[in-house]
C-alpha positions in Angstrom: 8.3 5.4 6.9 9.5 8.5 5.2 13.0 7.0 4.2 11.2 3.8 2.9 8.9 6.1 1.2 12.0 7.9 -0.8 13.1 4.5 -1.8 9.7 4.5 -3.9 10.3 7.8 -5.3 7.1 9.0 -3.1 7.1 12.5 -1.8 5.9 11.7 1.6 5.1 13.9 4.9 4.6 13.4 8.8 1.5 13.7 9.6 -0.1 16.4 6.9 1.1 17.5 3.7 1.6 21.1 3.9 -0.9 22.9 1.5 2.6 24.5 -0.4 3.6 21.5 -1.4 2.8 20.1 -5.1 1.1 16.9 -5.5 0.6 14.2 -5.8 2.0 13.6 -1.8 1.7 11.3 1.0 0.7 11.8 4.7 2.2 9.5 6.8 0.7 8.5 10.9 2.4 6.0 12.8 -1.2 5.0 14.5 0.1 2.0 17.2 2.0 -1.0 17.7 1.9 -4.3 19.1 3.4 -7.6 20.2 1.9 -10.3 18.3 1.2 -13.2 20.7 1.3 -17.0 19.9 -1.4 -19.2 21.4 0.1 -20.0 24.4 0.7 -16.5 25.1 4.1 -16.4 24.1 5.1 -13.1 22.7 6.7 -12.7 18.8 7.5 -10.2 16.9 6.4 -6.8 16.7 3.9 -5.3 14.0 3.1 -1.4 13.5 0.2 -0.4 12.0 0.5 3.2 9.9 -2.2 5.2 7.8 -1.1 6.8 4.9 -3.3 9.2 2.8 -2.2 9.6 -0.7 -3.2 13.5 -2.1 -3.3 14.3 -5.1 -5.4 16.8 -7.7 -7.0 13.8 -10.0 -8.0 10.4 -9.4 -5.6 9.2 -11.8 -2.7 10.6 -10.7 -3.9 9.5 -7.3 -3.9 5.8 -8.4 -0.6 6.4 -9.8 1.1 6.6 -6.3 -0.9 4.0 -4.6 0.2 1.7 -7.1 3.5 2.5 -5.8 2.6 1.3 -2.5 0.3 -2.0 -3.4 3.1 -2.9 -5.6 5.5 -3.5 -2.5 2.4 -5.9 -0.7 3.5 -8.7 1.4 7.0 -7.6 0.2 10.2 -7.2 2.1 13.0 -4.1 1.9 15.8 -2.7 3.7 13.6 -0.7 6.0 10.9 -3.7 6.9 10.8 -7.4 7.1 7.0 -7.4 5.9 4.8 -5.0 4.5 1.3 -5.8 4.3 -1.7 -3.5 2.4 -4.4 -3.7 5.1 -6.9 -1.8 3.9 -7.7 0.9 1.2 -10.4 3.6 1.2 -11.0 6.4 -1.3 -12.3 9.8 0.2 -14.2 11.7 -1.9 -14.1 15.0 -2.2 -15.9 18.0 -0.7 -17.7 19.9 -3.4 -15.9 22.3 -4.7 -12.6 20.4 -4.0 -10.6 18.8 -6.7 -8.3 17.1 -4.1 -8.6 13.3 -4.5 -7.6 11.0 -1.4 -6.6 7.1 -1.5 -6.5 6.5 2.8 -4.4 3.1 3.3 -3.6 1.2 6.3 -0.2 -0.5 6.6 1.0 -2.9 9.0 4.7 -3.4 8.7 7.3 -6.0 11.4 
């Protein structure tokens, strides 16, 4: 994920972005994977499923990097044969933080 990531131009960490580093960054967790199965219980491919937590210090600039990421949906690239956008969730802020978060879940084969 982190190579695929440089091929954006994202600035993208294993598992937390280190609180040194300048943003906007990206967290990256390889969460699971699985055999996709056909109906009669023949097995495909293989699909893994990542969360990626985009960090940055204003919702704009936030946006800014996802876009990087939508924009690749349902694509292909050297480094996956499918790329799929699951979901997207935006985590607010603690008060006093000015730390904005875009969470996305990726499932890539």
């Amino acid at each position: 994920m982190g190579n695929f990531g440089e091929s954006l131009g994202l600035n993208m960490w294993m598992g937390v972005v280190p609180a040194s580093e300048i943003l906007p960054a990206i967290s990256f967790v390889h969460v699971s994977d699985t055999r996709a199965r056909t109906q009669d219980g023949s097995i495909g491919g293989k699909a893994n499923f990542w969360e990626l937590i985009v960090v940055a210090n204003s919702y704009a600039s936030a946006q800014q990097e996802a876009d990087k990421i939508r924009n690749v949906d349902n694509g292909k690239s050297a480094f996956y044969k499918t790329f799929h956008v699951n979901s997207e969730q935006l985590l607010l802020p603690d008060e006093g933080d000015s730390i904005v978060r875009i969470a996305m879940d990726i499932k890539t084969t």
